[in-house]
Structure formats: structure tokens, C-alpha cells
Backbone as CSV, one residue per row, in Angstrom:
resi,resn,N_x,N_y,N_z,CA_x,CA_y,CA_z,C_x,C_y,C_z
1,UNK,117.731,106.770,92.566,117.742,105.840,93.681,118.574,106.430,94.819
2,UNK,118.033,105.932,95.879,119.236,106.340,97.397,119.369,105.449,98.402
3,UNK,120.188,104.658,97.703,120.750,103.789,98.645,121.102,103.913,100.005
4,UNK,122.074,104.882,100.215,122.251,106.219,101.272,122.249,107.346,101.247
5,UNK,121.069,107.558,102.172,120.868,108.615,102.561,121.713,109.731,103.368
6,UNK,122.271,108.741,104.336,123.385,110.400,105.169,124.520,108.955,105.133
7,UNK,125.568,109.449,105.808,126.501,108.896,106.347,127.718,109.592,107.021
8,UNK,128.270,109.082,107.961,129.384,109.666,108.664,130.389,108.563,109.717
9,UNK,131.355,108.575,108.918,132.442,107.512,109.290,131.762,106.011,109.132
10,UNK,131.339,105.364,110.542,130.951,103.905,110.047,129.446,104.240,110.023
11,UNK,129.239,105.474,110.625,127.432,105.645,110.593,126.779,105.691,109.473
12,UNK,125.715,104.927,109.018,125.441,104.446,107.794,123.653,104.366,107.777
13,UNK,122.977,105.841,106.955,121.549,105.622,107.280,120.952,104.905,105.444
14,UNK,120.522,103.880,105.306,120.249,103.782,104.082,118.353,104.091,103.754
15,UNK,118.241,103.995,102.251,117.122,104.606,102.153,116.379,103.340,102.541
16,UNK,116.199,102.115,102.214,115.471,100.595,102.656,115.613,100.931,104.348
17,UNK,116.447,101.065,105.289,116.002,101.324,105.986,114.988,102.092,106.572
18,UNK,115.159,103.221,106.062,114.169,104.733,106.350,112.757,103.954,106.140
19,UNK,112.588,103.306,105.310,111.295,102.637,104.321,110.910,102.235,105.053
20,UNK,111.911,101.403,105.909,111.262,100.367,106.534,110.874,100.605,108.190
21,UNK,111.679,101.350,108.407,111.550,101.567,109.919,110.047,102.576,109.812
22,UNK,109.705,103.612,108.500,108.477,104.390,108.240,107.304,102.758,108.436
23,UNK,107.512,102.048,107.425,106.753,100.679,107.487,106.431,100.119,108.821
24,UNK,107.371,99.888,110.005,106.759,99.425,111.104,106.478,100.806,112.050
25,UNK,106.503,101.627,111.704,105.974,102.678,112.834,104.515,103.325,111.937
26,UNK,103.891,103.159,111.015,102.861,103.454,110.740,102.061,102.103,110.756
27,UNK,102.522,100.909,110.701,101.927,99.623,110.619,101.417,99.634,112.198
28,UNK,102.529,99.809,113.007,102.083,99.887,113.991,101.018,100.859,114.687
29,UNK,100.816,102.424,114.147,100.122,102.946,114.773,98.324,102.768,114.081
30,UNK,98.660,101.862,112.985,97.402,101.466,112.459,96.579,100.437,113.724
31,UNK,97.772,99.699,114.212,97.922,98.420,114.503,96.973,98.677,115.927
32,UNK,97.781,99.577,116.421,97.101,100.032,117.834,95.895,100.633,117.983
33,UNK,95.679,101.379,116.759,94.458,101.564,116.792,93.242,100.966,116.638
34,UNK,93.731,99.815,115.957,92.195,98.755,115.832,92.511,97.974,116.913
35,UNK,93.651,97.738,117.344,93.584,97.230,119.302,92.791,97.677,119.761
36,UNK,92.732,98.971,119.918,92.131,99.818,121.255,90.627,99.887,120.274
37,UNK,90.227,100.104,119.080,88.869,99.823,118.446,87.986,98.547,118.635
38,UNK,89.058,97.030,118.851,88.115,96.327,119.295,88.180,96.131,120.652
39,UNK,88.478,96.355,121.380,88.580,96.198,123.067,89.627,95.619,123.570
40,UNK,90.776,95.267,122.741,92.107,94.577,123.193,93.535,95.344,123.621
41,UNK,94.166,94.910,124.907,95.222,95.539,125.329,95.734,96.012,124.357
42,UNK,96.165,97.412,124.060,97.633,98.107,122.774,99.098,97.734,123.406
43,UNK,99.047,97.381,124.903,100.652,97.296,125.376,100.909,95.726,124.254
44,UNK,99.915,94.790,124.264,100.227,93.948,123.847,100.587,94.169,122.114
45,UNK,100.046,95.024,121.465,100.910,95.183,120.503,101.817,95.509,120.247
46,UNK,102.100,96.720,121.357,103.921,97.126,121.932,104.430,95.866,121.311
47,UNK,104.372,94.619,122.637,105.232,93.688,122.351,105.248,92.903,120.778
48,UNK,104.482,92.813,120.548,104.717,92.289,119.525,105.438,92.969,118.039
49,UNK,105.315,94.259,118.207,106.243,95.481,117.645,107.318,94.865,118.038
50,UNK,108.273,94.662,119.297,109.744,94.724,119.410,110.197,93.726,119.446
51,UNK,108.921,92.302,119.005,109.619,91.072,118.427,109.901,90.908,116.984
52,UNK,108.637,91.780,116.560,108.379,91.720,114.782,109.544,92.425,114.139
53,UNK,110.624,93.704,114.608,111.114,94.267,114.018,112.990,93.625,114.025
54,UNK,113.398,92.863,114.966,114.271,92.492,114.534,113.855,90.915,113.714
55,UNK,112.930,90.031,113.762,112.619,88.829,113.889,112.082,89.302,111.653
56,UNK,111.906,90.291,111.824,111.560,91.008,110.174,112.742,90.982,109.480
57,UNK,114.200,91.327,109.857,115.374,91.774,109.716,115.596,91.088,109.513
58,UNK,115.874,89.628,110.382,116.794,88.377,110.714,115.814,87.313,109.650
59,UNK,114.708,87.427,109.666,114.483,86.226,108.509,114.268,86.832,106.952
60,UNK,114.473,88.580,107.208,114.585,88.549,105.571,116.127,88.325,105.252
61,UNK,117.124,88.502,106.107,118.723,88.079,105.156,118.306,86.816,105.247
62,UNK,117.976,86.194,106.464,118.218,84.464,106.205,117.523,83.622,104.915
63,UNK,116.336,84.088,104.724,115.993,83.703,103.623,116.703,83.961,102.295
64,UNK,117.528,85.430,101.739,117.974,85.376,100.863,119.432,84.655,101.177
65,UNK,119.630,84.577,101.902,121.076,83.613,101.995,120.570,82.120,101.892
66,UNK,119.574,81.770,102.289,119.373,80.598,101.744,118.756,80.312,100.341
67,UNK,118.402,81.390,99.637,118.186,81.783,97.934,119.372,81.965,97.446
68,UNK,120.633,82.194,98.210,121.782,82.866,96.984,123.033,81.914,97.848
69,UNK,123.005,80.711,98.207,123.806,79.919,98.819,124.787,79.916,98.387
70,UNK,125.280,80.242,97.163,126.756,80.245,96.212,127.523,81.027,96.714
71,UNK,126.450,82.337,96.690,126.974,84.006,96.907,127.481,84.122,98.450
72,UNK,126.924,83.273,99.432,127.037,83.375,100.614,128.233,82.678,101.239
73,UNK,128.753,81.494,100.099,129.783,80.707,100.223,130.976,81.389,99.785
74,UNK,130.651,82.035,98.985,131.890,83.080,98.289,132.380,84.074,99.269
75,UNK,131.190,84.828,99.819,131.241,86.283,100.816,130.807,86.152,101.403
76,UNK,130.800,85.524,102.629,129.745,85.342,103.670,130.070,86.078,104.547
77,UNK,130.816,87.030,104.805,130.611,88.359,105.636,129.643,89.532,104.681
78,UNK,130.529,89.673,103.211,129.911,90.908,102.912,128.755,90.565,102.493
79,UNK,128.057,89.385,102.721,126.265,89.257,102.457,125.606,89.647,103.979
80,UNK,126.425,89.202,104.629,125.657,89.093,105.927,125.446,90.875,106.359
81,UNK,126.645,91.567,106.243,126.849,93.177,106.266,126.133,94.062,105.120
82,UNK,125.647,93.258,104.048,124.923,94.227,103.197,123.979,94.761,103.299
83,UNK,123.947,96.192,102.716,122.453,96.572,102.823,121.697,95.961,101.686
84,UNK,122.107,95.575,100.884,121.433,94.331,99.681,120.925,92.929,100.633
85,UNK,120.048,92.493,99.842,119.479,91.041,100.025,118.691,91.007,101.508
86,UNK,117.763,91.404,100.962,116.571,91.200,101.987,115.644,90.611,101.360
87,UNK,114.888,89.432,102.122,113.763,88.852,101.371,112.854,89.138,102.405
88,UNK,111.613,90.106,101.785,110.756,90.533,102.361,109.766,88.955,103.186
89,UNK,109.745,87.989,102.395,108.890,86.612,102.870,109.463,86.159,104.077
90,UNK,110.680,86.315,103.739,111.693,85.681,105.357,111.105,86.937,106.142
91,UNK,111.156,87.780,106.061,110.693,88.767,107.730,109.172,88.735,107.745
92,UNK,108.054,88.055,107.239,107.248,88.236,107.172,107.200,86.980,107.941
93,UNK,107.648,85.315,107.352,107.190,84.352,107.994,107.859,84.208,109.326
94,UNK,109.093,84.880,109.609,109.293,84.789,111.246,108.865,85.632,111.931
95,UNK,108.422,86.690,111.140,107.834,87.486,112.294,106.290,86.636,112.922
96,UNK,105.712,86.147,111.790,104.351,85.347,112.217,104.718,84.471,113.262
97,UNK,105.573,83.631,113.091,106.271,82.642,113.667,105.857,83.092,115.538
98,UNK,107.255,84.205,115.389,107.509,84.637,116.535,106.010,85.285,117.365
99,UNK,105.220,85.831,116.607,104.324,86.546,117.165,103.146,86.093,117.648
100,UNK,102.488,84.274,116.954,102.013,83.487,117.374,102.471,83.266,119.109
101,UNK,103.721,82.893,118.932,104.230,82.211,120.286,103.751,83.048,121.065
102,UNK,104.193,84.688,120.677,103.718,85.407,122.012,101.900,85.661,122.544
103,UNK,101.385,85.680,120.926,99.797,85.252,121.472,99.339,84.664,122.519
104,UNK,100.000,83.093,122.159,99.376,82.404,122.793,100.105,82.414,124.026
105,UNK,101.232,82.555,124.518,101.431,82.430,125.755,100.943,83.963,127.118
106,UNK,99.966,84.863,125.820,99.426,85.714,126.443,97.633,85.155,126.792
107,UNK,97.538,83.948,125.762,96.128,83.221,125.816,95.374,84.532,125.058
108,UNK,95.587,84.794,124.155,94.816,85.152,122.867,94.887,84.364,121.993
109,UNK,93.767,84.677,121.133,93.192,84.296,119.886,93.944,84.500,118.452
110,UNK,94.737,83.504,117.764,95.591,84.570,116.770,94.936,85.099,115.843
111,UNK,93.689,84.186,115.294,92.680,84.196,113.988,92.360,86.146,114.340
112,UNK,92.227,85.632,115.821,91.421,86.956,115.785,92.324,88.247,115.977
113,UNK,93.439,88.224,116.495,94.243,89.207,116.696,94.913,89.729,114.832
114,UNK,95.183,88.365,114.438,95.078,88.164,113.009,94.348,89.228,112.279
115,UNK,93.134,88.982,112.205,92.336,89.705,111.394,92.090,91.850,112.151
116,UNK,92.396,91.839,113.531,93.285,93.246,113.665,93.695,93.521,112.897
117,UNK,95.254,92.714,112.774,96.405,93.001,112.563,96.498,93.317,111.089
118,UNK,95.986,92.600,110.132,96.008,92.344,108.969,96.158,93.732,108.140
119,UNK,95.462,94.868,108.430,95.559,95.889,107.410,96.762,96.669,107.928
120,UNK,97.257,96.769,108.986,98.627,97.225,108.940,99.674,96.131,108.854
121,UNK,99.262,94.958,108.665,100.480,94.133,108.123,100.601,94.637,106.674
122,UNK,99.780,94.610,105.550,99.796,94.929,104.606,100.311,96.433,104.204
123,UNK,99.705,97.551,104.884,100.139,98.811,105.298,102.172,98.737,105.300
124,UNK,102.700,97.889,106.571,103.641,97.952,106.525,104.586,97.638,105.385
125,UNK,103.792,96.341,104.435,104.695,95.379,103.483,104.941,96.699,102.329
126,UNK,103.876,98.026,102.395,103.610,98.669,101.070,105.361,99.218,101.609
127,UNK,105.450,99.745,102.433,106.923,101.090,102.412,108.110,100.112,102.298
128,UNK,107.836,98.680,102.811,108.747,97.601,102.804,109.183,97.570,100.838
129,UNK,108.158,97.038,100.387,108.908,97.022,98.708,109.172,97.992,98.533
130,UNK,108.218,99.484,99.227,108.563,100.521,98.346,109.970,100.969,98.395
131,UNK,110.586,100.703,99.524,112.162,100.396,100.375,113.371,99.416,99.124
132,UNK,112.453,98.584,98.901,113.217,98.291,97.643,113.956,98.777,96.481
133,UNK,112.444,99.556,96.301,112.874,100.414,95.154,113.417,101.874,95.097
134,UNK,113.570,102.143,96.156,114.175,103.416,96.478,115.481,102.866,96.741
135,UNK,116.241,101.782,97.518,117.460,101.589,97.539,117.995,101.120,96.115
136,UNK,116.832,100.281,95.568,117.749,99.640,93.944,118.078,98.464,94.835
137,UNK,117.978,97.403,95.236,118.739,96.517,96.219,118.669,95.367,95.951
138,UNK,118.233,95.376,93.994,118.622,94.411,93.197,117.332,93.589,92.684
139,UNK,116.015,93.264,93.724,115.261,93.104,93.229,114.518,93.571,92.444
140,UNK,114.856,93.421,91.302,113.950,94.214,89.893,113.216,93.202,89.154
141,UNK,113.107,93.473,88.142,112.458,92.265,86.755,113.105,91.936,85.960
142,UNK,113.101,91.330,84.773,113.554,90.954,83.638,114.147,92.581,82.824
143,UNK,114.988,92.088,82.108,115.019,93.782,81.074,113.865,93.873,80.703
144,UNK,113.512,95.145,80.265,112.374,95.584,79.283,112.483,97.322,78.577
145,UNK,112.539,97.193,77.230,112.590,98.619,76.489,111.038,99.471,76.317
146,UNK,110.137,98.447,77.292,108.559,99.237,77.476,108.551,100.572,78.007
147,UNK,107.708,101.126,78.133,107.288,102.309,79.115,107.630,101.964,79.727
148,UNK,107.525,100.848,80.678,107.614,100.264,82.091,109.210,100.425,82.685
149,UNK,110.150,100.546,81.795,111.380,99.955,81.802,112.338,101.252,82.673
150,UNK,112.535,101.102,83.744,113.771,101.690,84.807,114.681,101.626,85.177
151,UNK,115.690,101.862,85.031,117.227,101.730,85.291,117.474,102.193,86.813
152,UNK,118.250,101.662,87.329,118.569,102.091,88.562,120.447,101.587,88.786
153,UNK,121.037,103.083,88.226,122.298,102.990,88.147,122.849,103.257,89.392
154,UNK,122.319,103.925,90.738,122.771,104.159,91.668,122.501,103.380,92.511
155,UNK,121.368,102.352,92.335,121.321,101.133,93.598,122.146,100.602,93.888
156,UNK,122.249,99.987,95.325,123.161,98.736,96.020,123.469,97.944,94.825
157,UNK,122.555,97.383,94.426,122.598,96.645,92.755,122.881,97.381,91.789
158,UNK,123.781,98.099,91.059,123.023,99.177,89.769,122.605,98.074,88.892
159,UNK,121.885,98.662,88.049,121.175,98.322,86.592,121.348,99.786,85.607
160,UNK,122.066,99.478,85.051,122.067,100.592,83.312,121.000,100.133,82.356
161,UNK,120.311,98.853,82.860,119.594,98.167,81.704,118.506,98.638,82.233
162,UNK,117.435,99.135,81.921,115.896,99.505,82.013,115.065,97.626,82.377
163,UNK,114.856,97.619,83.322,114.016,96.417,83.624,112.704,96.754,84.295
164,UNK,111.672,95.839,84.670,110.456,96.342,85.254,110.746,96.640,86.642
165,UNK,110.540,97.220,86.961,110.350,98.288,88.340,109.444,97.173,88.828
166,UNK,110.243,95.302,89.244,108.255,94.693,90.486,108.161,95.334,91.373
167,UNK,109.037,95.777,92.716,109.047,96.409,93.521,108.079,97.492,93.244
168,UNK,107.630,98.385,92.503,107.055,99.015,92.389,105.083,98.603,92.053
169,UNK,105.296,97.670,91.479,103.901,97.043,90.894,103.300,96.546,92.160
170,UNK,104.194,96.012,93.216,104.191,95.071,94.284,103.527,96.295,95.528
171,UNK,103.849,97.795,95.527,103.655,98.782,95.929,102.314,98.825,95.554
172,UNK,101.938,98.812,94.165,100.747,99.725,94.066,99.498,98.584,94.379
173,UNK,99.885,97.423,94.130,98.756,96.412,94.650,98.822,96.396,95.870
174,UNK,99.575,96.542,97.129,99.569,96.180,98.274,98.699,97.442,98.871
175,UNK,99.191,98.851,97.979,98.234,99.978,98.522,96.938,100.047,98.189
176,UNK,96.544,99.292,96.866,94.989,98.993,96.653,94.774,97.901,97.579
177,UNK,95.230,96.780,98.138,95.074,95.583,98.969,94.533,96.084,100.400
178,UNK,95.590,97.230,101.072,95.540,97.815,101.917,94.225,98.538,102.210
179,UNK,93.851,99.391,101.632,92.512,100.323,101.383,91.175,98.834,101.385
180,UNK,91.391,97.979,100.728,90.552,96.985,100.460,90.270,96.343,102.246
181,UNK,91.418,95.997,102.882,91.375,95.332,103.793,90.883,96.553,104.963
182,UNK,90.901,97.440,105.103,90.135,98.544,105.679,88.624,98.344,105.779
183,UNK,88.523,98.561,104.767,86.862,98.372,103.945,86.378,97.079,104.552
184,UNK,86.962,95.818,104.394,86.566,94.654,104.458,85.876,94.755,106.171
185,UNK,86.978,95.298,107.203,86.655,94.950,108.282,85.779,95.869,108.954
186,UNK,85.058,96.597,108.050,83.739,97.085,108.628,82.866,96.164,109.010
187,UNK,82.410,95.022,108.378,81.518,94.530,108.263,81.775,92.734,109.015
188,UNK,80.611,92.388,109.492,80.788,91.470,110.296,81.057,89.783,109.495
189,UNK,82.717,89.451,109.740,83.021,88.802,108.985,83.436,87.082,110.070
190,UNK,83.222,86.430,109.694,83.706,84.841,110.305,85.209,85.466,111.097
191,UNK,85.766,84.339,112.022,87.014,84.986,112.653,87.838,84.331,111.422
192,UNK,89.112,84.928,111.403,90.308,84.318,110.652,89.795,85.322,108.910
193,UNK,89.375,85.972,108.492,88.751,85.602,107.089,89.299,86.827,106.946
194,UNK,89.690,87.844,107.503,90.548,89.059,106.912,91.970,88.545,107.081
195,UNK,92.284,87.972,107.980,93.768,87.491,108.090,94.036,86.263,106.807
196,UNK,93.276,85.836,106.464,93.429,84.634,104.953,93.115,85.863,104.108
197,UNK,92.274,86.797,104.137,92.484,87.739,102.967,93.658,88.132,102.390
198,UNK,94.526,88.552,103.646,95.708,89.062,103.663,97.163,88.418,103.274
199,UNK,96.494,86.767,103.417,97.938,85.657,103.020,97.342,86.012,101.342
200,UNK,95.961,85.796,100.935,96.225,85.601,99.377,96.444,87.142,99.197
201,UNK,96.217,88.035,99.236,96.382,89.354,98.836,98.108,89.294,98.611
202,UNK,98.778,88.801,99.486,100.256,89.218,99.622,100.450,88.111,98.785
203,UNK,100.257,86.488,98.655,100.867,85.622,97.729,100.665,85.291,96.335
204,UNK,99.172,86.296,96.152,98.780,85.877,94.776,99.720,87.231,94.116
205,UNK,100.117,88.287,94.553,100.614,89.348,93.072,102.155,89.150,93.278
206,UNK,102.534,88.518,94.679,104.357,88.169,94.181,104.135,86.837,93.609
207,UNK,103.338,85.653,93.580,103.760,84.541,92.680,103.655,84.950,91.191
208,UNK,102.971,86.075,90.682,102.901,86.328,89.440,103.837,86.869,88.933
209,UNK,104.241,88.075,89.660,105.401,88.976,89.329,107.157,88.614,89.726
210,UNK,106.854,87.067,90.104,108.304,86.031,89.888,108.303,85.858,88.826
211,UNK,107.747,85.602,88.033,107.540,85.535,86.410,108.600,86.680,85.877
212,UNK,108.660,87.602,86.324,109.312,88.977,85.149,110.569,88.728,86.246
213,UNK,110.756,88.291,87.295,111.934,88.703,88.258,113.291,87.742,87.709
214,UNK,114.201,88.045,88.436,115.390,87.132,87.726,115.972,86.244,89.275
215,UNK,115.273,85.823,90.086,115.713,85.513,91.370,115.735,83.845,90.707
216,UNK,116.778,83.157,91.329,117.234,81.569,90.759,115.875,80.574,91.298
217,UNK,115.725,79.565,90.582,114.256,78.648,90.586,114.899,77.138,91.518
218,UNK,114.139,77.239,92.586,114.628,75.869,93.118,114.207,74.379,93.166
219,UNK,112.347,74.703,92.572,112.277,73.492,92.477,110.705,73.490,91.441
220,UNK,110.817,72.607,90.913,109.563,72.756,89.607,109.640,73.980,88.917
221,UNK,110.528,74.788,88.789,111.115,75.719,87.766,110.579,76.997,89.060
222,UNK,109.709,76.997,89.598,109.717,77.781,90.726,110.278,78.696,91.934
223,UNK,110.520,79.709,91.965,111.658,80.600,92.750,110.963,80.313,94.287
224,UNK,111.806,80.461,95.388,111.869,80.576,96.309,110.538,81.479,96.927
225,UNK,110.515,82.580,96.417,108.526,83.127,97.181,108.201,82.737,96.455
226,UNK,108.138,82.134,95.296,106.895,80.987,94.695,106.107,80.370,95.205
227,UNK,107.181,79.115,95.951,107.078,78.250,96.963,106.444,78.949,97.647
228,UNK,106.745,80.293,98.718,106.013,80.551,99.690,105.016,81.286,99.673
229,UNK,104.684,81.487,98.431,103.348,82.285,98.542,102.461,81.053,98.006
230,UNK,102.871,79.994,97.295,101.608,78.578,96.756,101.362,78.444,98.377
231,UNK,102.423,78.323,99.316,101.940,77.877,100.704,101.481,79.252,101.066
232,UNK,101.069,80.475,100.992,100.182,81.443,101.852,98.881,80.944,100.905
233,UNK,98.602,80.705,99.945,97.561,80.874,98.881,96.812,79.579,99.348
234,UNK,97.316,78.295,99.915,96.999,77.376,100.217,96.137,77.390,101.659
235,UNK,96.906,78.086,102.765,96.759,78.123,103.318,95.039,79.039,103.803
236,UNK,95.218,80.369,102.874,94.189,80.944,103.136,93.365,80.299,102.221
237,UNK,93.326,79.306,101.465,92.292,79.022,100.808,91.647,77.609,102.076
238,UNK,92.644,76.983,102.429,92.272,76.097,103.396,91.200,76.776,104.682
239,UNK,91.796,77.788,105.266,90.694,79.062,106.203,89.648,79.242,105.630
240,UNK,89.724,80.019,104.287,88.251,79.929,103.989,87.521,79.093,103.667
241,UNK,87.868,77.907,103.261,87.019,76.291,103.496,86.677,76.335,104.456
242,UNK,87.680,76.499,105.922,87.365,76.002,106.818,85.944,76.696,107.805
243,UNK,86.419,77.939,107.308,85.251,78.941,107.327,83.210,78.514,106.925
244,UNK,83.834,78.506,105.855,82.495,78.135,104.780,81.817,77.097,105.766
245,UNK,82.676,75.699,105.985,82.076,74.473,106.304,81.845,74.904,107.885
246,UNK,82.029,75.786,108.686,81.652,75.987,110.086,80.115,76.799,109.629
247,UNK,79.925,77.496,109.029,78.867,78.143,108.670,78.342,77.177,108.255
248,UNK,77.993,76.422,107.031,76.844,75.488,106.834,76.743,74.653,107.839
249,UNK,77.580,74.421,108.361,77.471,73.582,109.550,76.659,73.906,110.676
250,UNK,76.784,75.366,110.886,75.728,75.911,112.127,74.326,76.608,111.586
251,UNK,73.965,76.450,109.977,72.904,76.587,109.423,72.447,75.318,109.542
252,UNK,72.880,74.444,109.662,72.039,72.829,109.242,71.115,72.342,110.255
């Protein structure tokens, strides 16, 4: 594991960073390119690049500080200063948040900028876990003495105990997800229906792989991206209803 990578006095490069900053600069140049493929301004993805990348930052601590409320009451500087505790869902749902607003006050379409956007959102989320697991930064699984089973004694977190590597599982589905959502948007699809691809793609393999994780359960025995991926899974299942019933509707 490499938590850090260089350092010098307070200068501090960690490996989750590297991950991640690789994550929005290839997300993005995916990003721009299906801009400029379907006929839409790329400055406008600029902007939405230099809202998404701190607005990514700021709601993944906030979310795990609102998952580890004890921990935050105890140390609430050295959580806020860590390179530990990032919840990938918190920078995902404010970045949406934030990036809506700027849509629309540019008078675009989000469904449709959406379904752009979608394969380098996914693109980005892959270097994002994979950022995980290269720092060790605590999100792991349950122990396990399987094949599967990885220790990560040098993470932000160490582990001496061999547990499942999710961060890693979470990698290799998002890079088959990724390739998938490529493919998908060849072909002439309803608006919104790659962007709902992309909520269940991302909420159906982390609600499963909370199962092996050890993150605390807040409500119906359910962890915190539980909750928020039943609401992405909901949501894109609601789109593609909504989908379906506009189509029979303009067959009838």
C-alpha cells in the first residue's frame, strides 16, 4: 500500500489523491469528448470539472463524518485533516447536486447531458475506489483466510488481518460497467436511460458488497451507502418506468 507517496515538510502527496486527481482528469477528457461528439459546448464541461472536484472532496468527508459521528466528536480536527475517511457517495451526490444547478442555469438538459456524462462518471468512480485501495484508507471487508484475503499493514488504516479487498471488487465491476456504458451509447437510446444505467450500475454492486464491509448500520440493519444506493436503484428504476410509459404512450 502507499498511503504517501512523496513528502516534504508539511507538503504531503498521498496515493488516494494521485487516484483521484488521475480519476477526474481522465473522466474528464472522456467527458469532453462526447461533448464535442454530440454537438455540445466542452467549455461547459470545463465548468462543471471545477465545481465537481472540490464539491467531490467536501461531500465525501462530510458524509463519512456523518457515518462516524462518535469519531468526529472525539477528533474533530484530526478527521477533518485526514487523509482517511472519504465516502466516495458523499462526492458523488454533491457533485450531482452542484452540477444540476449549473445545467440548468446554463438552460440545458440534465437527462441529456446526463447520459454524456455517464461513462466518464463511472470511468472516474473506477481510479476513485481504486484510490482506496492503494492508500489502505480503511475501507476494506470483513476478515477472510480465502484466496481473496489482503492485508494492508501500511494503510492510513493498517490491517495485519487479511480481509476482502471491496475496494478492489468495486474496481473491477465499475471497469466492466464502464466498457458496458461505452457500448450502450452507440445506439439510439430514450433520453435519461444511460444516466439511470449508471445510478443502478454504481448502487447495485456497493449495496451488495456492504454485506462483507464493516462500516456501522444506521437504520433497518442497513449502512449508510445502503441507504444511498436503495435511493440510486430506486431512482433509476423510477426513469426507466418513466421511460417505458412515454414510449407506449407515443405507440398508442
Amino acid at each position: 500500500m502507499y498511503p504517501i507517496l512523496f513528502q516534504y515538510k508539511i507538503l504531503s502527496i498521498g496515493g488516494y489523491g494521485v487516484m483521484l486527481g488521475l480519476g477526474f482528469y481522465f473522466g474528464f477528457l472522456l467527458a469532453e469528448r462526447e461533448f464535442i461528439l454530440r454537438g455540445k459546448n466542452p467549455d461547459l464541461a470545463y465548468k462543471i470539472l471545477l465545481a465537481a472536484i472540490p464539491c467531490g472532496i467536501i461531500g465525501s468527508k462530510l458524509f463519512h463524518i456523518l457515518e462516524h459521528l462518535s469519531e468526529f466528536k472525539a477528533d474533530p480536527k484530526g478527521m477533518l485533516f485526514s487523509g482517511a475517511g472519504l465516502s466516495a457517495y458523499g462526492g458523488i451526490l454533491l457533485s450531482l447536486v452542484v452540477c444540476y444547478i449549473i445545467i440548468k442555469l446554463h438552460k440545458e438538459d440534465f437527462l441529456e447531458l446526463g447520459d454524456i456524462a455517464a461513462p466518464a462518471l463511472m470511468l472516474g468512480y473506477v481510479f476513485g475506489r481504486f484510490g482506496c485501495h492503494v492508500a489502505g484508507d480503511g475501507c476494506y471487508g470483513i476478515p477472510t483466510f480465502s484466496f481473496l484475503g489482503t492485508a494492508y499493514p501500511n494503510g492510513i488504516v493498517p490491517s495485519t488481518i487479511p480481509v476482502f479487498p471491496t475496494p478492489l471488487f468495486e474496481v473491477l465491476f465499475a471497469v466492466a460497467a464502464t466498457g458496458f456504458l461505452l457500448i450502450l451509447r452507440k445506439h439510439e437510446l430514450r433520453k435519461g436511460t444511460l444516466f439511470f444505467t449508471y445510478l443502478l450500475l454504481t448502487g447495485l454492486p456497493r449495496f451488495f458488497v456492504e454485506f462483507i464491509r464493516t462500516n456501522p448500520k444506521m437504520m433497518l440493519g442497513f449502512s449508510q451507502a445502503q441507504i444511498v444506493s436503495i435511493g440510486m436503484i430506486i431512482v433509476a428504476i423510477a426513469g426507466f418506468s418513466f421511460n417505458f410509459y412515454r414510449a407506449r404512450k407515443a405507440t398508442a
